[in-house]
N, C-alpha and C positions, 0 to 999 in steps of 0.2 A: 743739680742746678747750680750754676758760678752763679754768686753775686754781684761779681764786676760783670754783667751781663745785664741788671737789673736798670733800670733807669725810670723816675718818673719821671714823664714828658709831659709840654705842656699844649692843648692845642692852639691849636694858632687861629684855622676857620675849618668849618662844616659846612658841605653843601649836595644837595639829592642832583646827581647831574643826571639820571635817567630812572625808570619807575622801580623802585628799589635796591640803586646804587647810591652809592656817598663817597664823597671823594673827604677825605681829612690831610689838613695838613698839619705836621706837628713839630713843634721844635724841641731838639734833642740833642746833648755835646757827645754821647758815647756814639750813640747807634750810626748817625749821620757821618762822621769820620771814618767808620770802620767799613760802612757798606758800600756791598757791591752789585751791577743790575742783578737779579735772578734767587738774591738770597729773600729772606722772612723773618720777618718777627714777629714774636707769639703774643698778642693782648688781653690782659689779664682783669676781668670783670672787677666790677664796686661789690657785686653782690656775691655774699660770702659761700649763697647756698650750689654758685658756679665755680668749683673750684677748677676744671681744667681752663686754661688758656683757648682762646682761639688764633691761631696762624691766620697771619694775611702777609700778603707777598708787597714786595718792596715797587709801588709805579715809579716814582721820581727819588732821588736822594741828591743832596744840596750839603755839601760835608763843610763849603766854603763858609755857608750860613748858619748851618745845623738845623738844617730843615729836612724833614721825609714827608713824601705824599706817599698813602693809605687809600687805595681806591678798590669798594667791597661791595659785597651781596648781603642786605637781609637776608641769613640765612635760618636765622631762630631769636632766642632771644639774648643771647649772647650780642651777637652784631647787632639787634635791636637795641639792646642799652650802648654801644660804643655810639649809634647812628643818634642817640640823645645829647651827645657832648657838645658841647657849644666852646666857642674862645674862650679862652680862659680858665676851662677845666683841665683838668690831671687826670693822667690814663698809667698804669703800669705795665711797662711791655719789656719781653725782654729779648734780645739781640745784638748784633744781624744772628742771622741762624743760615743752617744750610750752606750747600756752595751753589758759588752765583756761575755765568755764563764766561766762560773766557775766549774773549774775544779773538779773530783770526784775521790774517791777512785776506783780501779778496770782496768779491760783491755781498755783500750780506741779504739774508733772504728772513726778514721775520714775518713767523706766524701765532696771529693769536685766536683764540676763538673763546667769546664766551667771557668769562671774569679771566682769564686767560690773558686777554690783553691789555691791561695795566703793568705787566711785566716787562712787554715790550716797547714800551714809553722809554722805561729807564733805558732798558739795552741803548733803543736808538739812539740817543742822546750819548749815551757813552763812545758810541762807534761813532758818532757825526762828529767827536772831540779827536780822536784818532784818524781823521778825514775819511774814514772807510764809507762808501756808497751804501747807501739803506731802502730797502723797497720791502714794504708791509704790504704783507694781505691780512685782511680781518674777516673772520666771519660771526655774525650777528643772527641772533634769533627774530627781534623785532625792533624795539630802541637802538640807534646807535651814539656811543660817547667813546671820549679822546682823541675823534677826528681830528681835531685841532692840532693837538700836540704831535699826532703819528706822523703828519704833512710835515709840520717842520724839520722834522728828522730825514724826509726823503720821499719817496712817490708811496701812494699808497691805494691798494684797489682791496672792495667792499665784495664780501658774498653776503647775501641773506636768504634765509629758506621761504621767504615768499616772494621773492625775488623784488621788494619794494625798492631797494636800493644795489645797485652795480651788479653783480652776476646772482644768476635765483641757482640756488645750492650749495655746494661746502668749500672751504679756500679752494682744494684742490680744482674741482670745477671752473674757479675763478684764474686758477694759475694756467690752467690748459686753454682754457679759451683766449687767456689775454698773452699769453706762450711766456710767460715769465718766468727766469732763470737767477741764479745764484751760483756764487762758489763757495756757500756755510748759510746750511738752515737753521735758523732758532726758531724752537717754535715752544708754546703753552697752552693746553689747551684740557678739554674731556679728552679721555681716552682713546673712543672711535678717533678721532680725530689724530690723536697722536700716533696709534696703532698704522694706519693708513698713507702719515708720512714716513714713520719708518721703514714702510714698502716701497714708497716711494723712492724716498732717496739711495735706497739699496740699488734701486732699479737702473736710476741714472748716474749711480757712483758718486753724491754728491755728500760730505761729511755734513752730519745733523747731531744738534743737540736737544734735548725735549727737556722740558723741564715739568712732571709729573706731577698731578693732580689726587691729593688723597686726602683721606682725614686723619690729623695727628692729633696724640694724645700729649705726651710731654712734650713733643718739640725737641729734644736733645738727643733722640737717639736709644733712652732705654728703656721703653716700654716695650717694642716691639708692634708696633700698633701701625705701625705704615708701613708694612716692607712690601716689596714691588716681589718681580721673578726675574733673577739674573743668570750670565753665562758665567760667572765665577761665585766662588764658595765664599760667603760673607764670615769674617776673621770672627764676628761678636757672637752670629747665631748659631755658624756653623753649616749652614745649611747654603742652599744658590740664593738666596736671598739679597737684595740692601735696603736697608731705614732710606726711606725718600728723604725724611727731616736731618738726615744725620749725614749719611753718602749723598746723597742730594741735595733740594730737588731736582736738580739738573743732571741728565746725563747723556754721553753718547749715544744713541740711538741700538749701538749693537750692542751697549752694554747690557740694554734690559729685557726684558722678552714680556709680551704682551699676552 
């Protein structure tokens, strides 16, 4: 673990913007200078009896202000005690982590699915500063949040699996019926989901980045605790492997294998 990595933050606001997500905002001199859309940092509990960290992915960063938005799942009790901070509290987290999405000439195509799409807030934002054209698809279990922000970024169309909102089934579904194209996929998402674009974009030749969904233990890379299945020999393990926290989360589509 680097120390100059460490940073207490202070939060700025907390707020439940769907039934079991929390958006936090938090101001911060190290992480928000250094960050980029697609990267992570690891948040580190009050309670002593939790010592690994939890990863959560970067929504907004504000390097101007030294602001990052934090937008999570109850997942345990980990994210249960972050989802208790209020203004004015201290969180220790340490970051950015991972490599983030590099951007490309051309129409941009993001996809998020799930706690997936708080990633894509940043990107968009980043590509709408670079003038590049932004068209999201989202897909949603039930609740939907970040409408707001993903519109600003560019056009935006809705799958949900009960179909209560814009196309009933998965982005894909949403992309064929509403015939939407790109020339660079970003997507984040569950697995199915990513597995399924990478066939995709094979299929119509179109360059894709995913950015991979695991559970990390250190965040830096040496536990071994989040390694994917790759088409080259990872330099640390040895094996076809890469650390998503470390080589990632983001990658080429053909760099990983599902």
């Amino acid at each position: 673990m680097s120390a100059k990595r460490m940073e207490t933050v202070e939060v700025i606001s907390q707020e439940e913007i769907a039934s079991g997500i929390f958006s936090m905002w938090a101001r911060t001199e190290k992480i928000a200078a250094l960050a980029k859309a697609g990267q992570f940092v690891s948040v580190f509990c009050a309670d002593g009896t939790r010592l690994l960290p939890r990863p959560i992915s970067l929504c907004e960063i504000e390097g101007e202000t030294g602001r990052i938005r934090l937008v999570y799942r109850i997942a345990g009790a980990g994210t249960e005690e972050f989802a208790s901070l209020k203004a004015g509290d201290q969180a220790q987290m340490m970051g950015p982590l991972g490599n983030g999405f590099s951007p490309r000439p051309g129409r941009a195509l993001l996809i998020g699915g799930g706690i997936g799409i708080p990633p894509m807030v940043g990107l968009g934002r980043e590509l709408k500063r670079y003038n590049v054209p932004v068209v999201s698809v989202c897909g949603y279990r039930d609740e939907r949040f970040l409408t707001r922000e993903l519109r600003e970024n560019g056009e935006l169309y809705i799958a949900t699996e009960d179909g209560s909102s814009g196309t009933k089934g998965t982005v894909l579904d949403a992309i064929r019926e509403r015939q939407i194209s790109g020339d660079v996929i970003y997507a984040c998402g569950p697995t199915p989901m990513l597995r399924a674009l990478k066939e995709y974009a094979a299929k119509i030749n179109v360059p894709c980045y995913l950015s991979l969904e695991e559970r990390m233990a250190c965040g830096i890379g040496a536990c071994l605790g989040c390694v994917c299945k790759s088409h080259e020999t990872d330099e640390h393990s040895k094996v076809r492997n890469k650390r998503v926290c470390a080589d990632g989360p983001v990658f080429l589509a053909t760099e990983v294998e599902f």
